[in-house]
C-alpha positions as a Markdown table, in Angstrom:
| # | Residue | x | y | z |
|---|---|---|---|---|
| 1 | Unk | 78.6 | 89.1 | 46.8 |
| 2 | Unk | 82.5 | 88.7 | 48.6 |
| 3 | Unk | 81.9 | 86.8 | 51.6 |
| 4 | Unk | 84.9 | 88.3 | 53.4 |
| 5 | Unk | 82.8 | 91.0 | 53.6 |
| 6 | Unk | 80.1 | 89.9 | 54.1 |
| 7 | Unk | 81.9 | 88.4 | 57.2 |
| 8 | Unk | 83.3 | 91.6 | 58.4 |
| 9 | Unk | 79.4 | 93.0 | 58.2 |
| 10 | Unk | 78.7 | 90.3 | 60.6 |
| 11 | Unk | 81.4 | 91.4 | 63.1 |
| 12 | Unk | 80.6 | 95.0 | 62.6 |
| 13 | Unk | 77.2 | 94.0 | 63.5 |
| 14 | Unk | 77.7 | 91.9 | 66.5 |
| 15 | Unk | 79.7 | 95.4 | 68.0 |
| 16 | Unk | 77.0 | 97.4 | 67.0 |
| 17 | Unk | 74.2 | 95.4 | 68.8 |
| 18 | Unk | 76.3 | 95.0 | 71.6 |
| 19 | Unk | 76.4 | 99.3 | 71.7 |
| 20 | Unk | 73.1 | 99.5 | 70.5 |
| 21 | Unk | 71.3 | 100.3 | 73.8 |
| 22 | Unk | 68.5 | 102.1 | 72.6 |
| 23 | Unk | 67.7 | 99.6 | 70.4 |
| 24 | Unk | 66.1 | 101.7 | 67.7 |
| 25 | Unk | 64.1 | 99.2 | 65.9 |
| 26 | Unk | 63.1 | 97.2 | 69.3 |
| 27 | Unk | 59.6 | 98.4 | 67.8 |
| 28 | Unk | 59.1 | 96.1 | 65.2 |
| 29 | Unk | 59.8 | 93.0 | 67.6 |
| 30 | Unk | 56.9 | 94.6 | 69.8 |
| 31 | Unk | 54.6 | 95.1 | 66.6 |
| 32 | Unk | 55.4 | 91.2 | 65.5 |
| 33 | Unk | 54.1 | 90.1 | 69.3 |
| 34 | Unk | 51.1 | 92.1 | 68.9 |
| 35 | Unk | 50.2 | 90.6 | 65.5 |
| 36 | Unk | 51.1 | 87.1 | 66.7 |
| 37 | Unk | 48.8 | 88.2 | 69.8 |
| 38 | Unk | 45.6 | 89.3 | 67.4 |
| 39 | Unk | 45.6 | 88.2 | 64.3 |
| 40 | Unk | 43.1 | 85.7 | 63.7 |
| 41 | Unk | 42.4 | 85.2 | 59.6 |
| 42 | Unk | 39.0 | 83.6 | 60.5 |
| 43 | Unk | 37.7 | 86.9 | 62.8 |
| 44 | Unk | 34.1 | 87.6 | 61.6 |
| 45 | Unk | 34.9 | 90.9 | 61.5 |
| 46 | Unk | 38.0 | 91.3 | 59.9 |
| 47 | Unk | 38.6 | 94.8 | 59.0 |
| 48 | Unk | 38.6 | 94.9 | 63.3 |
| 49 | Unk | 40.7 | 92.2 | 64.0 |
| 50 | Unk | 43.6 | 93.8 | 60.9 |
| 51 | Unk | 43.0 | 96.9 | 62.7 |
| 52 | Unk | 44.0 | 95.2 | 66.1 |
| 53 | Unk | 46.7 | 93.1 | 64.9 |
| 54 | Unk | 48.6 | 96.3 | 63.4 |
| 55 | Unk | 49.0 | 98.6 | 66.6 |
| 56 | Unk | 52.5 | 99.7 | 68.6 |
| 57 | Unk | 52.4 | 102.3 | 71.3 |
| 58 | Unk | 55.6 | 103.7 | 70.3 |
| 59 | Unk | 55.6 | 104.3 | 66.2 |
| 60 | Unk | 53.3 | 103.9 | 63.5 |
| 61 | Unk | 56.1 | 103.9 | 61.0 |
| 62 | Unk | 55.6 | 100.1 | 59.9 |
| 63 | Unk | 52.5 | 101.0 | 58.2 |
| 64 | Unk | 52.0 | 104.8 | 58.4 |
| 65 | Unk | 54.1 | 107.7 | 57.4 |
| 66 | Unk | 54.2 | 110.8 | 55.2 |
| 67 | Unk | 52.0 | 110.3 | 52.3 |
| 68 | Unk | 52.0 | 106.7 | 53.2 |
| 69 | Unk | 49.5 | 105.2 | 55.0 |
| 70 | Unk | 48.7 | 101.5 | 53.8 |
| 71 | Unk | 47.2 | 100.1 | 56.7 |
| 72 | Unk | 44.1 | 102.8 | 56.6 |
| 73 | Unk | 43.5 | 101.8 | 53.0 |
| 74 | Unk | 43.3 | 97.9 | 53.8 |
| 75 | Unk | 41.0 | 98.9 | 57.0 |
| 76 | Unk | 38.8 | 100.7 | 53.9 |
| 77 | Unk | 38.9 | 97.9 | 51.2 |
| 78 | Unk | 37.8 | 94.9 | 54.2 |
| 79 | Unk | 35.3 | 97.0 | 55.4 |
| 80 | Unk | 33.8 | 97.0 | 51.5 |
| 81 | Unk | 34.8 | 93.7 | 50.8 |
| 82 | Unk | 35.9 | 91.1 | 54.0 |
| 83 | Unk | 35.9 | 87.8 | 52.5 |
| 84 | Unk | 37.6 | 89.0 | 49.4 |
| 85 | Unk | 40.0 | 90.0 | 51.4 |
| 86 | Unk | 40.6 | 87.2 | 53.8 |
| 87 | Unk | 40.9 | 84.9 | 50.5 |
| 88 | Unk | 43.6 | 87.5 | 49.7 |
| 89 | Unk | 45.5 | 87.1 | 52.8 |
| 90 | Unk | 45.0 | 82.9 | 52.8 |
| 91 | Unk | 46.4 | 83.2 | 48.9 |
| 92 | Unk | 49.5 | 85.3 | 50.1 |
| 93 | Unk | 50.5 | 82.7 | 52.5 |
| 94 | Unk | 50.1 | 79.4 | 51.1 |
| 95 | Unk | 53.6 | 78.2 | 50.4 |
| 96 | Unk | 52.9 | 75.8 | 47.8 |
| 97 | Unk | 52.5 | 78.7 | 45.4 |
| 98 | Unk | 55.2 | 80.4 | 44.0 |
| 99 | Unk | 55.9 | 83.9 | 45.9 |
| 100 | Unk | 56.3 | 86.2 | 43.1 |
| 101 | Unk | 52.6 | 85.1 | 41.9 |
| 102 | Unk | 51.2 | 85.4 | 45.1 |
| 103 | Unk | 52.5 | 88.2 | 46.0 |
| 104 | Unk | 51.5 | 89.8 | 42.3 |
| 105 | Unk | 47.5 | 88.3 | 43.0 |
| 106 | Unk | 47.8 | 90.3 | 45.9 |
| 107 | Unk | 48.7 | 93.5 | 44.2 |
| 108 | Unk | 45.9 | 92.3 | 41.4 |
| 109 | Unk | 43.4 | 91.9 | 44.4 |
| 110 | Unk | 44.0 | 95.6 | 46.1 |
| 111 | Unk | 43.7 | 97.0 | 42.7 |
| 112 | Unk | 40.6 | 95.5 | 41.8 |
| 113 | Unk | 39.0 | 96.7 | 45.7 |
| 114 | Unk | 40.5 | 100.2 | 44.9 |
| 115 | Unk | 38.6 | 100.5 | 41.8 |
| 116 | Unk | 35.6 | 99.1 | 43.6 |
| 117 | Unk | 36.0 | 101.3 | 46.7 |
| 118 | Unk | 36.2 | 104.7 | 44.2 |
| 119 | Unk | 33.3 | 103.6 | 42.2 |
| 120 | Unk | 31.0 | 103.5 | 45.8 |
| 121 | Unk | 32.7 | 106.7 | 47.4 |
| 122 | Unk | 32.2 | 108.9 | 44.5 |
| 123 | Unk | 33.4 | 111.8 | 46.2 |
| 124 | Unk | 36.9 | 109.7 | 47.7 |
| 125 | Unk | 40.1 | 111.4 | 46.9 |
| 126 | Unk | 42.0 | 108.0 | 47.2 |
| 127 | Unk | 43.8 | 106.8 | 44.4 |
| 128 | Unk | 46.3 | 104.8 | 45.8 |
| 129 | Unk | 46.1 | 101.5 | 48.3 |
| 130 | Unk | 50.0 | 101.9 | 48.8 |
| 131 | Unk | 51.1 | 98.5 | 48.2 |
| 132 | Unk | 52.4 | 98.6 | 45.2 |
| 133 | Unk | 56.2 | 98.8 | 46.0 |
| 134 | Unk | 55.8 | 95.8 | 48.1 |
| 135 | Unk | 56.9 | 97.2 | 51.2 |
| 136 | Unk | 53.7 | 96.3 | 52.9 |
| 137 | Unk | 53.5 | 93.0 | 51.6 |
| 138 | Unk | 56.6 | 92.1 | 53.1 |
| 139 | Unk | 55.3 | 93.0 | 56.6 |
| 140 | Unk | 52.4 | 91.2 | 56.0 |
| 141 | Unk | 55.2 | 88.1 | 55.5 |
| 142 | Unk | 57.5 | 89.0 | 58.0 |
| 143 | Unk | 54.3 | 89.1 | 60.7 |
| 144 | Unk | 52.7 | 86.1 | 59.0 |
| 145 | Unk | 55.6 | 83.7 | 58.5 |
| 146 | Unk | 58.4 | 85.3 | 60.5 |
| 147 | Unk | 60.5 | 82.2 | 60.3 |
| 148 | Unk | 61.2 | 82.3 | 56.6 |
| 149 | Unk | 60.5 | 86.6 | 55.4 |
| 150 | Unk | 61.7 | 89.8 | 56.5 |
| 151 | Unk | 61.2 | 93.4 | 55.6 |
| 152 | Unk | 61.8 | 95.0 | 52.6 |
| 153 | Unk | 63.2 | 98.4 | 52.2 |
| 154 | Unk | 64.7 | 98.6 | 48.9 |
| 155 | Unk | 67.2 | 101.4 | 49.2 |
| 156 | Unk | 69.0 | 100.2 | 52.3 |
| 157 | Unk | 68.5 | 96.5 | 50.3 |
| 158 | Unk | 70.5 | 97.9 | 47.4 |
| 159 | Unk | 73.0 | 100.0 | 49.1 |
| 160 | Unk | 74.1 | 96.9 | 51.2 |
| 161 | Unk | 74.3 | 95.1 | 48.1 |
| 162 | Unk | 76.8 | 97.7 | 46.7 |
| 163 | Unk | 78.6 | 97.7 | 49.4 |
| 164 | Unk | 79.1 | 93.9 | 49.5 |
| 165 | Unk | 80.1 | 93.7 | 45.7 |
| 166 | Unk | 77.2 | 91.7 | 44.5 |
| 167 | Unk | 77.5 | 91.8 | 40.7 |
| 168 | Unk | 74.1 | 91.8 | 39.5 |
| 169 | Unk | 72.0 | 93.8 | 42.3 |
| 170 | Unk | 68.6 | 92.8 | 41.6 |
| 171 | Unk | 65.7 | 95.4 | 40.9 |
| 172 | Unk | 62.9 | 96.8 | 43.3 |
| 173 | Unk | 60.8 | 93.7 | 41.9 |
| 174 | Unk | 63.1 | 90.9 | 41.5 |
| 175 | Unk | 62.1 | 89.3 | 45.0 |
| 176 | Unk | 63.3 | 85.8 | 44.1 |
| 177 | Unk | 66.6 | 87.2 | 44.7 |
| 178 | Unk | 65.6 | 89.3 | 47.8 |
| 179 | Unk | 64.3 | 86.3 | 49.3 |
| 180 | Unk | 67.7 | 84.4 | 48.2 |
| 181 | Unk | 70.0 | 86.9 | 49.0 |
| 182 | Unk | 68.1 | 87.8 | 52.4 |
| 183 | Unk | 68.7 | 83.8 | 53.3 |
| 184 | Unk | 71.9 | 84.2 | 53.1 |
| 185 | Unk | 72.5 | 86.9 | 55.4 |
| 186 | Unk | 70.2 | 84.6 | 58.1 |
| 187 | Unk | 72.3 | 81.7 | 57.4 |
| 188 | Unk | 75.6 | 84.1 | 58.3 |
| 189 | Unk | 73.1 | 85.7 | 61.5 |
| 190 | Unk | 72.1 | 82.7 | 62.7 |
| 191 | Unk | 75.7 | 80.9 | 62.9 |
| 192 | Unk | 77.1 | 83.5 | 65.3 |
| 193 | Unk | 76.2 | 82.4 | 68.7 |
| 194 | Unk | 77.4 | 85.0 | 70.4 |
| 195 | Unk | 75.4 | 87.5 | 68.0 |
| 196 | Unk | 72.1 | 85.8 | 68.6 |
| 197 | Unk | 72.9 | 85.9 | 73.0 |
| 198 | Unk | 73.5 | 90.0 | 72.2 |
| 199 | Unk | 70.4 | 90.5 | 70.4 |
| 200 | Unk | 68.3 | 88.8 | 72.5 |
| 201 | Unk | 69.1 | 90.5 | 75.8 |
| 202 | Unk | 68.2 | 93.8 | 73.7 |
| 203 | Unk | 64.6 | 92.3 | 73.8 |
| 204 | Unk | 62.0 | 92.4 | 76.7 |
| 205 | Unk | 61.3 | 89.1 | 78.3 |
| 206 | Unk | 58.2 | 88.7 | 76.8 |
| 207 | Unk | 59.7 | 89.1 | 73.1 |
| 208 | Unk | 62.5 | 86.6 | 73.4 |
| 209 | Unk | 60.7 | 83.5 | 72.0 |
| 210 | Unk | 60.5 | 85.5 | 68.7 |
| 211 | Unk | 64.3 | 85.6 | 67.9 |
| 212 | Unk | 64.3 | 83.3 | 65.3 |
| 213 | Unk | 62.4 | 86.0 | 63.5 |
| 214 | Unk | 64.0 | 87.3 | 60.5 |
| 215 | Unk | 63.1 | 90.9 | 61.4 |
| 216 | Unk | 67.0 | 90.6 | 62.9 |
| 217 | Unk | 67.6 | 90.1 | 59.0 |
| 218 | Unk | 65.9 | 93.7 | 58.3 |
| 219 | Unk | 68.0 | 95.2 | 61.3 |
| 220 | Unk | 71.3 | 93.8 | 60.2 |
| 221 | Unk | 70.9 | 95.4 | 56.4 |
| 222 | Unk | 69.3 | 98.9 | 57.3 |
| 223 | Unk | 71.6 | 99.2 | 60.0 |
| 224 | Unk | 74.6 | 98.2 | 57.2 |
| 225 | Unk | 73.9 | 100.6 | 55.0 |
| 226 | Unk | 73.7 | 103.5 | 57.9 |
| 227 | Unk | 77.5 | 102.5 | 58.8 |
| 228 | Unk | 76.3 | 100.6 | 61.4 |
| 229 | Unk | 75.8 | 104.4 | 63.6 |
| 230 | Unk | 74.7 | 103.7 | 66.9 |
């Protein structure tokens, strides 16, 4: 990618948080509190305490839209299996594996439950546990380990890329280079000082410990490849 403009993104940005008063995506800092609040891998009953941990007052859109509803299929497959999927979960976060593998043992995992869960509900329509495309998994990183993973939204992802001149814009599965290329727009975030003071008075009192997230990562690039439109 140029870094001049990348550099210029980071200026546009900074006036765009600065305008952004209604804070469109203030959501997803309200949904990472809750999860941070609730989740609990060792819960007895698990399929209640995912339930719990997933829940905003304001949108469902993280894990629920048109055709797309991830979160009630998880809800399904720890109800038919819970300690299957707890191991799942513990797998997707231990760092000393590499993330590709995990992340494809997780896919592996909901695909072996989906089967599972058809074969016992004979009459289910289900045929899909919607996260294939790794959108959910993502949020399941960026609530888990919100320090080092944000979200991914590969349209936005590759349009920024375009616009940035990167000369090989990796594919809706190449997440090594996501993950890279993600870092280095948190390396540019995090250096401006003045960025970091603006987005944080965006956020209610009780969210402001969680600016080191890299959800702000998630807002810079969707909000990049909108034209930064407040």
């Amino acid at each position: 990618m140029e870094v001049k403009k990348l550099q210029q993104s980071i200026i546009d940005y900074q006036n765009f948080v600065r305008k952004d008063r209604d804070f469109t995506h203030g959501y997803m800092w309200e949904s990472l509190h809750n999860f941070q609040t609730n989740w609990d891998i060792d819960a007895p009953d698990f399929a209640a305490m995912y339930d719990q941990s997933f829940q905003n007052e304001k949108t469902k859109r993280l894990w629920k839209r048109d055709a797309w509803f991830p979160k009630e299929m998880m809800i399904k497959l720890a109800k038919l299996d819970p300690e299957f999927v707890r191991r799942m979960f513990k797998d997707l976060i231990d760092e000393e594996k590499e993330i590709e593998g995990r992340i494809s043992r997780f896919k592996f995992g909901c695909d072996t439950l989906l089967l599972d869960y058809k074969g016992k509900q004979i009459h289910s329509i289900e045929n899909n546990h919607f996260h294939e495309n790794n959108e959910m998994i993502f949020l399941y990183l960026a609530f888990l380990i919100p320090e080092k993973y944000t979200l991914f939204h590969y349209p936005a992802f590759q349009k920024v890329n375009e616009l940035l001149a990167t000369p090989i814009i990796p594919g809706p599965y190449d997440l090594s280079r996501f993950i890279k290329i993600t870092n280095v727009f948190n390396t540019f975030l995090q250096r401006e000082e003045a960025l970091m003071e603006a987005h944080e008075k965006r956020l209610a009192v009780e969210l402001r410990g969680l600016t080191k997230s890299r959800l702000l990562v998630f807002d810079f690039y969707e909000n990049f490849a909108n034209g930064f439109r407040v």
